[in-house]
C-alpha positions as a Markdown table, in Angstrom:
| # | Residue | x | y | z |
|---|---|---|---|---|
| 1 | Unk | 60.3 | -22.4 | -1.9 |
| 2 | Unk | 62.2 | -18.8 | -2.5 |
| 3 | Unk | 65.4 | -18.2 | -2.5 |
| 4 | Unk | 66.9 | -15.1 | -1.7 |
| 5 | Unk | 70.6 | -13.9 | -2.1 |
| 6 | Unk | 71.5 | -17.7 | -2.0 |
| 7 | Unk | 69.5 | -18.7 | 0.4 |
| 8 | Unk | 66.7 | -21.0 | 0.9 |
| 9 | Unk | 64.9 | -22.2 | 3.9 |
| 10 | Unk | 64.4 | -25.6 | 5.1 |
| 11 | Unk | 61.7 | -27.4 | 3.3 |
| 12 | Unk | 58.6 | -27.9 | 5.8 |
| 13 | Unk | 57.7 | -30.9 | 7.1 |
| 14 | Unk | 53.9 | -32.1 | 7.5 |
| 15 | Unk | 53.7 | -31.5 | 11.2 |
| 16 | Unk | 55.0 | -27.6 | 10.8 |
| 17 | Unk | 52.5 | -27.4 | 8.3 |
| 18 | Unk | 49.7 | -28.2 | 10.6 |
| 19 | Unk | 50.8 | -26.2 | 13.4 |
| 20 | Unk | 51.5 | -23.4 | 11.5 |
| 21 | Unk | 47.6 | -24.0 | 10.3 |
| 22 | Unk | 46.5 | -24.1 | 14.3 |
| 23 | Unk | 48.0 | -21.0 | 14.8 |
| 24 | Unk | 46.4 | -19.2 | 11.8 |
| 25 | Unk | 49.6 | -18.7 | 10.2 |
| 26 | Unk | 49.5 | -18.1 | 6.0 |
| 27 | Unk | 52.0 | -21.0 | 4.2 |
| 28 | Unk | 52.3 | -19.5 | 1.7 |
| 29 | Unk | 53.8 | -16.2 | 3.2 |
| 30 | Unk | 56.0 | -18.4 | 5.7 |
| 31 | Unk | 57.7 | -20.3 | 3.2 |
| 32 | Unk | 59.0 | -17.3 | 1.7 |
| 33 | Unk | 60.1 | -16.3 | 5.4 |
| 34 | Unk | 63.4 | -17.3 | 6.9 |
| 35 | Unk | 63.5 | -20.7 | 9.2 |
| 36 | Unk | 63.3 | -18.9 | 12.6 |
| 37 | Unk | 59.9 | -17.6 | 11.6 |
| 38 | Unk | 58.7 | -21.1 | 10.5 |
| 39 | Unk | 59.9 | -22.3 | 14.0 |
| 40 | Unk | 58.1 | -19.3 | 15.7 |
| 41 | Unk | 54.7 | -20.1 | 14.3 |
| 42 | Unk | 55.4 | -23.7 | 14.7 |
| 43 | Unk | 56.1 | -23.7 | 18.3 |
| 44 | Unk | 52.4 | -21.2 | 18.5 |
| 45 | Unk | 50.6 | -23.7 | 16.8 |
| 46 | Unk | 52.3 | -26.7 | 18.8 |
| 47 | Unk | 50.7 | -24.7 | 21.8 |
| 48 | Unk | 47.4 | -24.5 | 21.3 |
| 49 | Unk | 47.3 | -27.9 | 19.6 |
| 50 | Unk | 48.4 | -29.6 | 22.9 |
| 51 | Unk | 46.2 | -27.5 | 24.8 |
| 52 | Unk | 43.0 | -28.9 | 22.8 |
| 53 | Unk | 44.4 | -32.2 | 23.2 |
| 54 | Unk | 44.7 | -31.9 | 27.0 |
| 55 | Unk | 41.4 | -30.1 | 27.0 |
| 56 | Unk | 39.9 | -33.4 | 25.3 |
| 57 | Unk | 41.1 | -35.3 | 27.7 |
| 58 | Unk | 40.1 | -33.5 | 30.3 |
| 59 | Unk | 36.3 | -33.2 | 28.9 |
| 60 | Unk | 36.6 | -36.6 | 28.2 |
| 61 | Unk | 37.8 | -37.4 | 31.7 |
| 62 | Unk | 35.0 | -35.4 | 33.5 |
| 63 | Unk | 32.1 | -36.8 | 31.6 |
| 64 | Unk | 33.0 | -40.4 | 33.0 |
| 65 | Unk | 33.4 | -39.4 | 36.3 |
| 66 | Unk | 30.2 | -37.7 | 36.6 |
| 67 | Unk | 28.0 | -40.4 | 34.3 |
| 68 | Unk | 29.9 | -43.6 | 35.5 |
| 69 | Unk | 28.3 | -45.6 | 37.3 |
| 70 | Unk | 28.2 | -45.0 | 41.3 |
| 71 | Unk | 29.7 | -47.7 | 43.7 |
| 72 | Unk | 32.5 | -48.0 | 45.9 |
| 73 | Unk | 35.2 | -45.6 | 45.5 |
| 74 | Unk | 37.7 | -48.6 | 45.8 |
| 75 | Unk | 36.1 | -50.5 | 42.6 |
| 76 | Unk | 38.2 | -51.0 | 39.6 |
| 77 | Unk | 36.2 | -52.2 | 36.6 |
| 78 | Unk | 35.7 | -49.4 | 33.7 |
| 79 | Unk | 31.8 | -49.0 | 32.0 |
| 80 | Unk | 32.5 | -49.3 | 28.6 |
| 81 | Unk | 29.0 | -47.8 | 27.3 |
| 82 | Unk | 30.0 | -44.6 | 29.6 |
| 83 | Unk | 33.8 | -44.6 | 28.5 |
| 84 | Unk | 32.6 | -44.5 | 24.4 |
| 85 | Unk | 30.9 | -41.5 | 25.4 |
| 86 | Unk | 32.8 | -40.0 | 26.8 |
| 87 | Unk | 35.5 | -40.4 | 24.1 |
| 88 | Unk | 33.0 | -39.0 | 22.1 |
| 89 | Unk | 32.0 | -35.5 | 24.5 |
| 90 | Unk | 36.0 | -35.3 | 25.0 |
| 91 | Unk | 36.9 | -35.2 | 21.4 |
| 92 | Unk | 34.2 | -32.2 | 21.1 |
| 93 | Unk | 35.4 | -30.5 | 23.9 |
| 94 | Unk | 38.7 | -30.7 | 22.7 |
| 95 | Unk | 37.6 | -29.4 | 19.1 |
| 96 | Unk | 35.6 | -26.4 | 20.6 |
| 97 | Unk | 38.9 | -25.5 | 22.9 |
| 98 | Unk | 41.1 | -25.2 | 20.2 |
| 99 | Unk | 39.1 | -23.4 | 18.2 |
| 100 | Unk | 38.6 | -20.7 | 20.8 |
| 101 | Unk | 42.4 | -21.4 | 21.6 |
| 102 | Unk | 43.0 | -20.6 | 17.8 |
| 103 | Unk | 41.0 | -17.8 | 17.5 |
| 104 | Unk | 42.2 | -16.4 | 20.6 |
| 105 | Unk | 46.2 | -16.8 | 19.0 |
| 106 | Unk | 44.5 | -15.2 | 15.3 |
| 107 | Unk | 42.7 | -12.3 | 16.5 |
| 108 | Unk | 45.3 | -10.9 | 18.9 |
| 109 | Unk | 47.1 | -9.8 | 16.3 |
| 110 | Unk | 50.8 | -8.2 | 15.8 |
| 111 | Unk | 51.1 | -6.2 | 19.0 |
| 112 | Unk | 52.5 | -2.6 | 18.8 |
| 113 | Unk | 56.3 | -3.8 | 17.5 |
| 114 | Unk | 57.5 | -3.6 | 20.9 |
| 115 | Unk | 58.9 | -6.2 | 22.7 |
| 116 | Unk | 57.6 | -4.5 | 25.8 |
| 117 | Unk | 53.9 | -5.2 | 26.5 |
| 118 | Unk | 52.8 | -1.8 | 26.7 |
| 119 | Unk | 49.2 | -0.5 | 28.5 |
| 120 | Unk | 47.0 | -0.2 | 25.7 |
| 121 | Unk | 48.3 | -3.4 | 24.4 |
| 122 | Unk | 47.7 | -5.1 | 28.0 |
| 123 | Unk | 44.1 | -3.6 | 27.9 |
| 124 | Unk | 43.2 | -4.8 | 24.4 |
| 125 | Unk | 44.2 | -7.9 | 25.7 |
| 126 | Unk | 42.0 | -8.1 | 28.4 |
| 127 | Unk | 39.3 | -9.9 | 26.9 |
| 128 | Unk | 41.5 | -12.7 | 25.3 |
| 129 | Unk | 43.5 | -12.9 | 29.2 |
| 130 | Unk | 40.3 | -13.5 | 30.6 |
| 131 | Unk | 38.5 | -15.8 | 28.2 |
| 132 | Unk | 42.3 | -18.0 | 28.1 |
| 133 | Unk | 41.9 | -18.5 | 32.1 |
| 134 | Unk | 38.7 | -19.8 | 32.2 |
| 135 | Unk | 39.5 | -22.4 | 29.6 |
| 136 | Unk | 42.7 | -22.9 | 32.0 |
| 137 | Unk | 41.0 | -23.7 | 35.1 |
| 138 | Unk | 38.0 | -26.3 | 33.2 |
| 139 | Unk | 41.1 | -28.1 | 31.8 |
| 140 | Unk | 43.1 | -27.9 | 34.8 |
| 141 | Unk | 40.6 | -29.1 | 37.4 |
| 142 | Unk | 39.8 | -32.6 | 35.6 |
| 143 | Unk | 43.2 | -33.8 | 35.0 |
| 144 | Unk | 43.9 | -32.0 | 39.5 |
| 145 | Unk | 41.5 | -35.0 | 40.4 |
| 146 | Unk | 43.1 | -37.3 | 38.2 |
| 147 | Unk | 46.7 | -36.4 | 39.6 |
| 148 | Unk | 45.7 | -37.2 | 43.0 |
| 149 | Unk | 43.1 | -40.1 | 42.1 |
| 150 | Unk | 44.7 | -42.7 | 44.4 |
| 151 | Unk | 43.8 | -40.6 | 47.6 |
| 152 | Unk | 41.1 | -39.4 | 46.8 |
| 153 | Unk | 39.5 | -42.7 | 45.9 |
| 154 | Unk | 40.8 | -43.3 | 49.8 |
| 155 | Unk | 38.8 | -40.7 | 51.2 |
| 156 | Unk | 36.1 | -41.2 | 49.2 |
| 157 | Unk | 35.8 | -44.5 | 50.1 |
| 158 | Unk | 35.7 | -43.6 | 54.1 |
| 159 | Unk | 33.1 | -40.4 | 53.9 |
| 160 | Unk | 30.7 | -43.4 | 52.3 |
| 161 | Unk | 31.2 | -45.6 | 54.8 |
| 162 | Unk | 30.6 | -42.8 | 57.4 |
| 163 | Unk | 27.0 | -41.7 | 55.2 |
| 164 | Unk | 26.3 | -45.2 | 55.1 |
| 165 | Unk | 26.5 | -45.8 | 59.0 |
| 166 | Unk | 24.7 | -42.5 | 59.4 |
| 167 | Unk | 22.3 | -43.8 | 57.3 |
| 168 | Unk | 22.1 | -47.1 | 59.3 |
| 169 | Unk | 21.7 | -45.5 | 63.1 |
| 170 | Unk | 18.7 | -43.6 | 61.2 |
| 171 | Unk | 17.0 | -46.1 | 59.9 |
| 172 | Unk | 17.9 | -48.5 | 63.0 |
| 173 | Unk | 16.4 | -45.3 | 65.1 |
| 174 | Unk | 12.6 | -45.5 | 62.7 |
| 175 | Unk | 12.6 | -49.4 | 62.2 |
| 176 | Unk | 14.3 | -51.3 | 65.1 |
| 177 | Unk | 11.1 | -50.4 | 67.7 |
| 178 | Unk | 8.7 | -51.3 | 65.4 |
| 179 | Unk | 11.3 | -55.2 | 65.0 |
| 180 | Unk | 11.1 | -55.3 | 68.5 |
| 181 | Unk | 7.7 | -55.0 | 69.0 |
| 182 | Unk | 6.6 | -57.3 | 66.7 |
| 183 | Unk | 9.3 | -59.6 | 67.8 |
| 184 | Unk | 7.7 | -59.4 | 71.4 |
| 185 | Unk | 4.5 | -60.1 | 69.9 |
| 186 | Unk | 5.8 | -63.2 | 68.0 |
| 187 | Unk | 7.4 | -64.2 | 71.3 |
| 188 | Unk | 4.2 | -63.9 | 74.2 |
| 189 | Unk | 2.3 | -65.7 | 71.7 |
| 190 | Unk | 4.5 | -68.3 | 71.6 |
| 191 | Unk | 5.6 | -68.5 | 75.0 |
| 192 | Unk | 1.6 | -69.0 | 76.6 |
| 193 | Unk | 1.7 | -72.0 | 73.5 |
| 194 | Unk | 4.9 | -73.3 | 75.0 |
| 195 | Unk | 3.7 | -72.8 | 78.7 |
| 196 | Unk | 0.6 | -74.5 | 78.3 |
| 197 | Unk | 2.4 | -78.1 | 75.9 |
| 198 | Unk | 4.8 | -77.9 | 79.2 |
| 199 | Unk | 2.2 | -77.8 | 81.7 |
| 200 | Unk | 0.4 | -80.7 | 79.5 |
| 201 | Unk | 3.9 | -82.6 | 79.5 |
| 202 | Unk | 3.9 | -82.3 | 83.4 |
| 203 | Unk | 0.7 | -83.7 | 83.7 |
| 204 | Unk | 1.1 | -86.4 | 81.4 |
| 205 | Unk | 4.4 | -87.5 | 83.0 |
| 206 | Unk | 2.7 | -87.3 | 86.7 |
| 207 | Unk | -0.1 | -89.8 | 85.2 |
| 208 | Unk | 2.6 | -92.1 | 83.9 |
| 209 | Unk | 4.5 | -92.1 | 87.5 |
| 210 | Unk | 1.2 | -92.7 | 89.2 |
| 211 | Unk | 0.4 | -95.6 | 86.8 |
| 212 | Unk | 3.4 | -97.1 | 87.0 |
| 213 | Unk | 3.5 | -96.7 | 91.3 |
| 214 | Unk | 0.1 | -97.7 | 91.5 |
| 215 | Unk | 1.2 | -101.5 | 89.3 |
| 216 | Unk | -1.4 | -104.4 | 89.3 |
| 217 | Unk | -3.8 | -102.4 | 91.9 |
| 218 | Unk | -5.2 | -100.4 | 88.8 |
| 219 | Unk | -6.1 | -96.6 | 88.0 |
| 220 | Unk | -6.9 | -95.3 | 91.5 |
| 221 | Unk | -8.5 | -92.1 | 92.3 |
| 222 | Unk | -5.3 | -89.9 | 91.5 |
| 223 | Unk | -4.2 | -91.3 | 88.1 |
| 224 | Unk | -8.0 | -90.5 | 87.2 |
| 225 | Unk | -7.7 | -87.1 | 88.5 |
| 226 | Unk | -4.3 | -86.4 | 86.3 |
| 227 | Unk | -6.0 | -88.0 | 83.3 |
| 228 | Unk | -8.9 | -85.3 | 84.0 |
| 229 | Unk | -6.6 | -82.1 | 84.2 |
| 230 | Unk | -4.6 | -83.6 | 81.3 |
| 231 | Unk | -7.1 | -84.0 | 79.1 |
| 232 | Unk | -8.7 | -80.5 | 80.2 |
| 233 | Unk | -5.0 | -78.9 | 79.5 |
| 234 | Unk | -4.9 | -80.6 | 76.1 |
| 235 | Unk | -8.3 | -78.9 | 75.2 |
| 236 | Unk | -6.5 | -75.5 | 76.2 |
| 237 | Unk | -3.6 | -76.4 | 74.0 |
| 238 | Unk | -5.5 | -76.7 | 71.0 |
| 239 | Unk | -7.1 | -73.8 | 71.7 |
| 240 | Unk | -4.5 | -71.5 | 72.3 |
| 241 | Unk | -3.1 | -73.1 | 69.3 |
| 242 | Unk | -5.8 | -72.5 | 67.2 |
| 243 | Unk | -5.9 | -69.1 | 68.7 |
| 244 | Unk | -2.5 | -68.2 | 68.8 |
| 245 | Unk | -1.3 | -69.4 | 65.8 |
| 246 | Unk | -3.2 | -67.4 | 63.3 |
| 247 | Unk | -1.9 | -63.8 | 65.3 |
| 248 | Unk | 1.9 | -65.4 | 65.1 |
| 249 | Unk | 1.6 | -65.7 | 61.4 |
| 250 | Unk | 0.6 | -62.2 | 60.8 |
| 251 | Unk | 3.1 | -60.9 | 63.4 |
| 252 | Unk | 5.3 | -62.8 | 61.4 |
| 253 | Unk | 4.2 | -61.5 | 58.0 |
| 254 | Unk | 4.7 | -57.9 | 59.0 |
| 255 | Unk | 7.7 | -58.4 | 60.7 |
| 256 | Unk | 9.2 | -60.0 | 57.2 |
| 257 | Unk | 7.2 | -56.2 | 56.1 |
| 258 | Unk | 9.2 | -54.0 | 58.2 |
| 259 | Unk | 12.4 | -56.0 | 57.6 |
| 260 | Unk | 12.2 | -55.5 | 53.6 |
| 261 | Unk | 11.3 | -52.2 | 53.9 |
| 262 | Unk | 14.2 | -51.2 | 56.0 |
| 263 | Unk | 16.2 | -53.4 | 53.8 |
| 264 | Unk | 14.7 | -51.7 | 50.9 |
| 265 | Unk | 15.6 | -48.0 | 52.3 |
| 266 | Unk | 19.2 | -49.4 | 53.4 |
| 267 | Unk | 19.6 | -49.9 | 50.1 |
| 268 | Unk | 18.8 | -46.6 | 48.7 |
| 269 | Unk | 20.2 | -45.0 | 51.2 |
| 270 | Unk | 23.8 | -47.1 | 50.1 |
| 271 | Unk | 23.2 | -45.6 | 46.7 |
| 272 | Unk | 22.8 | -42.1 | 47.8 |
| 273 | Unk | 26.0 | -42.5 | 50.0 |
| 274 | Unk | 27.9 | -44.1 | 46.8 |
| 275 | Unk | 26.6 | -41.0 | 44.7 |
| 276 | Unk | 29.3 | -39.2 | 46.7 |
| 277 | Unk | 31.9 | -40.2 | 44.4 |
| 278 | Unk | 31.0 | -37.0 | 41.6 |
| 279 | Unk | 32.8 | -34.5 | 40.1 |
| 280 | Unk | 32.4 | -32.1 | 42.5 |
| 281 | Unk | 33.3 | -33.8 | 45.6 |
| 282 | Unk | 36.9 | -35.5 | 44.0 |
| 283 | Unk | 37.7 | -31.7 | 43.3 |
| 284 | Unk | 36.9 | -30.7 | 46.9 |
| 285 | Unk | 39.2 | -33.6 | 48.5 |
| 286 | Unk | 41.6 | -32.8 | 46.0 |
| 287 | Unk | 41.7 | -29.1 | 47.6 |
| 288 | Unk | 42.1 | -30.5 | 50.8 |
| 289 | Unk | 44.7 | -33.5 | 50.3 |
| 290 | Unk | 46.7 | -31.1 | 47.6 |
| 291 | Unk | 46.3 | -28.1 | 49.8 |
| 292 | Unk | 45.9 | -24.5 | 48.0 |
| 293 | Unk | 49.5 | -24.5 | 47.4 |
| 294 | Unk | 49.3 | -27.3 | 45.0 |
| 295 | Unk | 46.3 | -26.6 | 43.6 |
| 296 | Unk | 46.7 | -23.0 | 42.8 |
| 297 | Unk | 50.5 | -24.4 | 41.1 |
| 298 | Unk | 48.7 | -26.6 | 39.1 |
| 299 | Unk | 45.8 | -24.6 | 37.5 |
| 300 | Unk | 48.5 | -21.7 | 36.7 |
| 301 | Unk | 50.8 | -24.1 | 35.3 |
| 302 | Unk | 47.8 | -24.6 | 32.4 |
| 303 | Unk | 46.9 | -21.0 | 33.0 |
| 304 | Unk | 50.7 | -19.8 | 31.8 |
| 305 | Unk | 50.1 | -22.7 | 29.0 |
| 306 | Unk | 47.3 | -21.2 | 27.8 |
| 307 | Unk | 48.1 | -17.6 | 28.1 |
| 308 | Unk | 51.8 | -18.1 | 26.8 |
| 309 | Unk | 50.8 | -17.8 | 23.3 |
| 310 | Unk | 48.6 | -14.4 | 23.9 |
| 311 | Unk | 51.8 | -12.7 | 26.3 |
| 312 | Unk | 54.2 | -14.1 | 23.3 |
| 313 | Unk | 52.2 | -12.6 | 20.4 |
| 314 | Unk | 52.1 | -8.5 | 22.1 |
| 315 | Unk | 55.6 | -8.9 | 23.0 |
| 316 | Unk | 56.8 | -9.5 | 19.8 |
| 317 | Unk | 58.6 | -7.4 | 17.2 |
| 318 | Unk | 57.5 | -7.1 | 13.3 |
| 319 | Unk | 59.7 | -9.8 | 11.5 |
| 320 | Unk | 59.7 | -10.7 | 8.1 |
| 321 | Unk | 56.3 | -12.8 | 8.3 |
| 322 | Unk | 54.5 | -9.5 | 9.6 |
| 323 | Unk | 55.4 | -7.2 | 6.8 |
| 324 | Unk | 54.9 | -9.6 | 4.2 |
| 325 | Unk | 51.3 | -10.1 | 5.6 |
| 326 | Unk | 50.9 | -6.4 | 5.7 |
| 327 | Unk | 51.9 | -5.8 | 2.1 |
| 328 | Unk | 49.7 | -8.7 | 1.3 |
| 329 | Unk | 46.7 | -7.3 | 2.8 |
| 330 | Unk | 47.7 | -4.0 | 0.8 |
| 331 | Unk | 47.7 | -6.1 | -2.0 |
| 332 | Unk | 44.0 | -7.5 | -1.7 |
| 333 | Unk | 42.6 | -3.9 | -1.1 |
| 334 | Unk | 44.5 | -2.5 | -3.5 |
| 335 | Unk | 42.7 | -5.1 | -6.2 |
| 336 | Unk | 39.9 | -4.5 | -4.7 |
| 337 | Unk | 40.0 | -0.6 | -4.7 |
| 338 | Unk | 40.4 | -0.2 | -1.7 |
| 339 | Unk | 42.3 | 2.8 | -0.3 |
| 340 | Unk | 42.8 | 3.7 | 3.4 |
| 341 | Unk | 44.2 | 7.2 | 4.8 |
| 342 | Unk | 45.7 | 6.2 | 8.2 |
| 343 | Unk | 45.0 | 8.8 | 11.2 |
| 344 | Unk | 43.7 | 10.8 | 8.7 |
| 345 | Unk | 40.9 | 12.9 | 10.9 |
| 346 | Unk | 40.6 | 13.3 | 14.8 |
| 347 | Unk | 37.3 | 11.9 | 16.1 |
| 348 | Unk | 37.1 | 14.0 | 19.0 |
| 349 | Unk | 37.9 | 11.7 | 21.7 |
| 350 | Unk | 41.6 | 11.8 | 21.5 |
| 351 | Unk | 41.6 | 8.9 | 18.8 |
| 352 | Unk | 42.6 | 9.1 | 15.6 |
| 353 | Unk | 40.2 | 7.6 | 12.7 |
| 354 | Unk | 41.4 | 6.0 | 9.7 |
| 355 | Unk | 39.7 | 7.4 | 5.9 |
| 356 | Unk | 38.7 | 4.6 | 3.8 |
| 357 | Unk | 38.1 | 5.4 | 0.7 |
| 358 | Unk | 36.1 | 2.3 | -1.8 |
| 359 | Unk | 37.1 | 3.6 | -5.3 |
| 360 | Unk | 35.5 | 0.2 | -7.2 |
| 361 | Unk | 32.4 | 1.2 | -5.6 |
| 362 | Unk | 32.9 | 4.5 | -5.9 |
| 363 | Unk | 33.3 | 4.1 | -9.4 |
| 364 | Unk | 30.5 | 1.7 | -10.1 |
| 365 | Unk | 28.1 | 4.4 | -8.1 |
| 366 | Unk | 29.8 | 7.0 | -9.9 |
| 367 | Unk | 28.2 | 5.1 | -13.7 |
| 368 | Unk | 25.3 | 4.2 | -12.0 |
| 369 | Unk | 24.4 | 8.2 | -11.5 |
| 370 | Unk | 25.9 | 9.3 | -14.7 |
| 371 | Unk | 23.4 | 6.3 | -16.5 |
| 372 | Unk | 20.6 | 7.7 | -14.8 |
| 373 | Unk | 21.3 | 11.2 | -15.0 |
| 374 | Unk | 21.5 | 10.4 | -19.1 |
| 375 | Unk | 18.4 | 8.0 | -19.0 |
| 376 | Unk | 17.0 | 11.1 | -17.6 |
| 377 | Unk | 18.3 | 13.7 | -20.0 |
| 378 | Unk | 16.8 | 11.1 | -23.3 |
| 379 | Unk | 13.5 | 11.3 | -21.5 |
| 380 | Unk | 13.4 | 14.7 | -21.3 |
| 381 | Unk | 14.8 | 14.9 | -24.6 |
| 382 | Unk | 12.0 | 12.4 | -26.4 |
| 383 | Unk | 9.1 | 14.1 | -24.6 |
| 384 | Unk | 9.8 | 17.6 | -26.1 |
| 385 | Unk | 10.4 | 16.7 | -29.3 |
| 386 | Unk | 6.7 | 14.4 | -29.1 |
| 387 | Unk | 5.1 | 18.1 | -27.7 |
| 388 | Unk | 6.8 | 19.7 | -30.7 |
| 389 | Unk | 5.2 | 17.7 | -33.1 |
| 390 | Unk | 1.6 | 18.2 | -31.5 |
| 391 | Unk | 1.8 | 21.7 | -31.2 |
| 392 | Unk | 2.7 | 21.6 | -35.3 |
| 393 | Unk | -0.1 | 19.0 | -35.5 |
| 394 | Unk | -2.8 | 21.7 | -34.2 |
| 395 | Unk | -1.2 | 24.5 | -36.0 |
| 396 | Unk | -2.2 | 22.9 | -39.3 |
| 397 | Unk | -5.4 | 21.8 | -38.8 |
| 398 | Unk | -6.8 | 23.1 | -36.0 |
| 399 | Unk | -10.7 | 21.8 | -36.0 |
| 400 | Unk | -9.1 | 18.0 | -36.9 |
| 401 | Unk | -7.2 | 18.3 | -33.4 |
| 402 | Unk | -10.3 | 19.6 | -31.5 |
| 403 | Unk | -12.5 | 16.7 | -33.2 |
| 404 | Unk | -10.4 | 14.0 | -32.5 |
| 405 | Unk | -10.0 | 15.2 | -28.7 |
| 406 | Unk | -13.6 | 16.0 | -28.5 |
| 407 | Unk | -14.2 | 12.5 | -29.2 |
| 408 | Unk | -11.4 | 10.7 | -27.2 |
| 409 | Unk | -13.2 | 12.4 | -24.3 |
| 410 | Unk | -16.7 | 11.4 | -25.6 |
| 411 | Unk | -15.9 | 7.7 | -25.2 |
| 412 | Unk | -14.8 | 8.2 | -21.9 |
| 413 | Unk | -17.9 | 6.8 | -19.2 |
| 414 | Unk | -19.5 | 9.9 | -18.1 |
């Protein structure tokens, strides 16, 4: 920790240390800063470290309510396979947030010293602005339908119950004639069986009366006419049993169809109705039970959240932290031999264009060409001292020369 003219900031604590780290601030160029500026960068950091976290939860928040499963909107009762996941997808989407939070905060830079937020500042910033309110509203919606769960489970709960009764009077409208008709079926058949055991009970019980009026005198002429028709009506009763019967059974059979069918499409139907309760629809009855008053309040509240440190960063003036990270930066190009020429040309659009000048490259280039150049010059140099001696070669001993060539080229394939 440095200590200057006597005085010595406040030791950091591990928290500062980590929201300094969110916000992209150096430590090592902050602890020689003063403790306002370690506050400063804290409070940054603190910023887009809470906007992750809400961001997570949020993620994590929407991913159950759109993969939970579908029921009444009333149930309590939490899926724990869906909630693990959705930990899981929240603590992503709260890791990707505040890394574009964080870059977002780095990249915007120092401003133009100014505590005014001037044009070209504003427009520069346009990008970041726009990029930090769509991150707004995709946190701010999730937790919206979680503020107002309560009624919105309430509503919810009623537009099912309406699609399920829609759903009922439709299928009541396709499968209730076809009940009915069967039902009437089942019932005819039935009633001729019934009609003809009654008319063979009447019978049987006018026999008997005639029996017991006629006493010792016998069967007369009447009883013997009863026991005729009974006996023919108990003929017909078996028969329409043995014909009736097998018709009631299959009446019956697709009746027992019909109904598990309709059952069958009640029941999907209940599950297309319960599929209401999404993501989608809680935000649109949270529109309309917060109103757009509300709404709009609450999705700038996390759009001045997450635009706060953007705003903060072009209003401020250069501080102590600034120009230590400027001569630092100075520092590394200056190792690196790196010099740059501010506004050194005009471009021709009104601009002016920085000069950057790479001496260390320059330099290594510079004995690269001056190597070659002398690589070049030995060559040159080797070469004419090699014709020098050959031209002395056949000065001396001229014939030699042309016998050895004559025969070089006589070994060569004709």
């Amino acid at each position: 920790m440095s200590t200057t003219n006597g005085y010595q900031a406040a030791k950091p604590g591990f928290f500062m240390r980590m929201f300094w780290k969110a916000c992209g601030a150096d430590r090592a160029i902050l602890e020689k800063c003063d403790y306002r500026e370690h506050v400063k960068y804290a409070c940054l950091g603190g910023i887009v470290v809470a906007t992750g976290l809400m961001a997570g939860l949020a993620g994590g928040y929407a991913f159950y309510t759109i993969f939970e499963p579908k029921g009444s909107a009333l149930a309590t009762g939490v899926d724990t396979n869906t909630l693990l996941i959705s930990l899981c997808f929240g603590a992503i989407w709260g890791m990707m947030i505040f890394n574009l939070d964080r870059f977002i905060v780095t990249s915007t830079g120092q401003g133009d010293g100014s505590e005014k937020i001037t044009r070209d500042e504003f427009v520069g910033a346009i990008p970041r602005i726009v990029m930090g309110i769509i991150i707004a509203i995709t946190i701010s919606k999730p937790l919206e339908i979680r503020i107002f769960k309560s009624e919105i489970d309430v509503e919810l709960e009623q537009a099912q119950l309406e699609k399920q009764q829609e759903f009922i009077v439709s299928l009541d409208l396709i499968y209730n004639p076809q009940i009915e008709k069967q039902e009437s079926t089942i019932n005819e058949l039935k009633t001729e069986v019934r009609d003809k055991e009654a008319r063979f009970r009447e019978l049987e019980n006018e026999y008997n009366d005639e029996i017991t009026r006629a006493g010792r005198r016998g069967i007369g002429p009447i009883a013997e006419a009863l026991k005729d028709r009974m006996e023919a009506m108990e003929k017909e009763v078996e028969d329409i049993k043995l014909t009736n019967e097998p018709l009631i059974q299959a009446a019956d059979v697709a009746l027992s169809g019909i109904r598990e069918e309709k059952k069958k499409r009640a029941n999907e139907k209940e599950l297309i109705s319960n599929g209401l309760d999404g993501l989608l629809e809680r935000i649109k009855l949270s529109h309309e039970i917060a109103g757009w008053v509300i709404s709009l309040f609450i999705t700038l509240l996390f759009v001045a959240i997450e635009l706060t440190p953007i705003f903060f960063k072009l209003m401020l003036i250069k501080s102590p932290y600034d120009f230590l990270s400027d001569n630092q930066k100075e520092l590394i190009k200056a190792n690196a031999g790196i010099e740059v020429q501010y506004n050194f040309y005009n471009a021709g659009d009104g601009r002016e264009r920085d000069l950057v000048i790479f001496h260390e490259a320059t330099r290594q280039l510079d004995e690269e060409v001056k190597l070659t150049r002398a690589q070049k010059e030995l060559n040159d140099y080797i070469i004419g001292k090699w014709l020098e001696r050959e031209k002395k070669k056949v000065d001396n001993d001229l014939d030699h020369y042309i016998n050895i060539s004559n025969g070089e080229l006589s070994q060569r394939p004709g």
